[in-house]
C-alpha positions, 0 to 999 in steps of 0.5 A, spaced: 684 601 658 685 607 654 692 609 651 692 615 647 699 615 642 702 623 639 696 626 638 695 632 634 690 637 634 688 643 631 683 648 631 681 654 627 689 654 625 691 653 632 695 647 634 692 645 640 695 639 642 702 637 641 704 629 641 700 628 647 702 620 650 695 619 655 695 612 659 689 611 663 691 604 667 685 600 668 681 600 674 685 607 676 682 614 677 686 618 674 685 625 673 688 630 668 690 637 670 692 644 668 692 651 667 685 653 664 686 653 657 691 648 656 687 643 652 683 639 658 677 639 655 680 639 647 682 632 650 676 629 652 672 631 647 677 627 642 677 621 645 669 622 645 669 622 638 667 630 639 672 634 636 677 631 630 684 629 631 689 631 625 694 625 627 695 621 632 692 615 635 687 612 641 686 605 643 681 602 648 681 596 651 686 592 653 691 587 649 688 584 642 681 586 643 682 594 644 679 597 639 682 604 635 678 609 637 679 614 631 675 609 627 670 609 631 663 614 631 662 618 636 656 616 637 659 608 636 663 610 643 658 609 648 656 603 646 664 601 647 663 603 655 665 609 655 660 615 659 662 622 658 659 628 664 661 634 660 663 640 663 657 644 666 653 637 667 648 638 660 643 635 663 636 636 660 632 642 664 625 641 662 625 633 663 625 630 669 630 625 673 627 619 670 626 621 663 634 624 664 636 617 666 631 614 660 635 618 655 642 614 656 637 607 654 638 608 647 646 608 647 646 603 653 652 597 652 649 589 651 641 588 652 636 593 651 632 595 658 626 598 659 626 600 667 633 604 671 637 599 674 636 599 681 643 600 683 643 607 680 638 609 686 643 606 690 649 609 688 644 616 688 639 615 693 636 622 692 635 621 685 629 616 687 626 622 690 625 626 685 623 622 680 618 626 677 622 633 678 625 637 673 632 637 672 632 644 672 629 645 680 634 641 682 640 644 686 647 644 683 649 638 687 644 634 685 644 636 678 651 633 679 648 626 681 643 626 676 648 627 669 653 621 673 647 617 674 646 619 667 652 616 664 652 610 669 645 607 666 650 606 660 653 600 664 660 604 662 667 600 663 670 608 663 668 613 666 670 621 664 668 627 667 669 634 665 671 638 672 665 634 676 666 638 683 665 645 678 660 650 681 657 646 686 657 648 694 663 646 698 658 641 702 657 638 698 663 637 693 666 632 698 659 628 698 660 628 690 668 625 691 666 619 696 660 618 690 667 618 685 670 614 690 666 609 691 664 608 683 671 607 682 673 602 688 667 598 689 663 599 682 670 598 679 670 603 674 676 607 670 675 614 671 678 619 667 677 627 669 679 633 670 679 637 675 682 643 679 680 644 685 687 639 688 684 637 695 679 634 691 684 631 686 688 628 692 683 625 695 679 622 690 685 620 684 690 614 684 694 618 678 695 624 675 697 627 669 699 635 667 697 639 660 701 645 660 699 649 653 697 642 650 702 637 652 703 633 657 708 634 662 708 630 668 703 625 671 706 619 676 702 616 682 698 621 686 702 621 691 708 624 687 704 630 685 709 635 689 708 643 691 713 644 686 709 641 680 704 645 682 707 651 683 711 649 675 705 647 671 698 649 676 699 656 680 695 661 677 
């Protein structure tokens, strides 16, 4: 689904990231990890189109009808099927719930809509009640909610999220796993996120992938994220 070949990146004349190889298997959960200030979020913000690659290279797609990433704009690349929730949500506060999710209209891939898709109150019942709230009133889980149902209005075929159990009660971290989940195994979307929290990586991803100071350094299956890769490359 998205493979990443020996890209470099620069910033401020800092070499950030190092040759980093990234494959994101179609229809896994994969989740990229690492100390902070490792280059988790330089990343994600490449393969958006945010932040400039010096070399390297980024397909999306499988076989003949993958695309070249680096080619395309970063505005160009929700339109692929590619949704990003940021680190810290970035939702619009003084906007309500509705007119939050109608942002995401515009960059929508294939026919244009005028009402939200009914499945995304589905997947986010509490978003329906508080259609008319701003999105600054609600409470950090929901904000939560709202930028991944957000992101879901644009119909994405890969979905990529920034530490999406950051700040955010415990209670109710599990219920935004089970909503990860569930996009992931019932809505059969790829998800690539970073996360720090391993509880919440070992129950909702299906792979891994370590950075350590810019490049990446192990990644398997989840099951094969041992103490010992934890204590070498994770342990503060």
């Amino acid at each position: 689904m998205l493979a990443i070949q020996g890209l470099n990146q620069f910033y401020s004349g800092s070499h950030i990231l190092w040759d980093v190889n990234l494959q994101v298997p179609e229809g896994s959960c994969t989740c990229l990890m690492g100390r902070n200030g490792m280059g988790k979020t330089t990343l994600l913000k490449c393969i958006m189109g945010l932040l400039p690659i010096a070399s390297g290279g980024m397909s999306y797609g499988l076989g003949p009808e993958a695309t070249d990433l680096s080619k395309v704009a970063a505005d160009r690349r929700a339109r692929l099927g590619i949704a990003y929730v940021p680190q810290g949500r970035e939702i619009f506060s003084q906007l309500t719930v509705e007119e939050n999710l109608r942002v995401g209209f515009g960059a929508r891939r294939g026919p244009a809509i005028r009402q939200i898709p009914e499945h995304i109150f589905e997947w986010f019942p509490v978003l329906k009640k508080m259609l008319r709230r701003r999105g600054g009133d609600l409470s950090g889980g929901q904000q939560q909610q709202l930028a991944i149902g957000r992101a879901m209005v644009l119909d994405p075929k890969l979905l990529i999220l920034d530490e999406p159990a950051e700040g955010i009660q415990p209670n109710i971290v599990a219920e935004i796993g089970d909503i990860i989940m569930r996009l992931n195994r019932e809505a059969k979307l790829t998800v690539l996120l970073v996360e720090q929290k391993l509880p919440f990586a070992r129950r909702v991803a299906s792979e891994f992938r370590i950075i350590d100071k810019g490049r990446i350094v192990g990644g398997g299956q989840i099951g094969a994220l041992t103490d010992d890769l934890v204590h070498q490359h994770l342990t503060v």
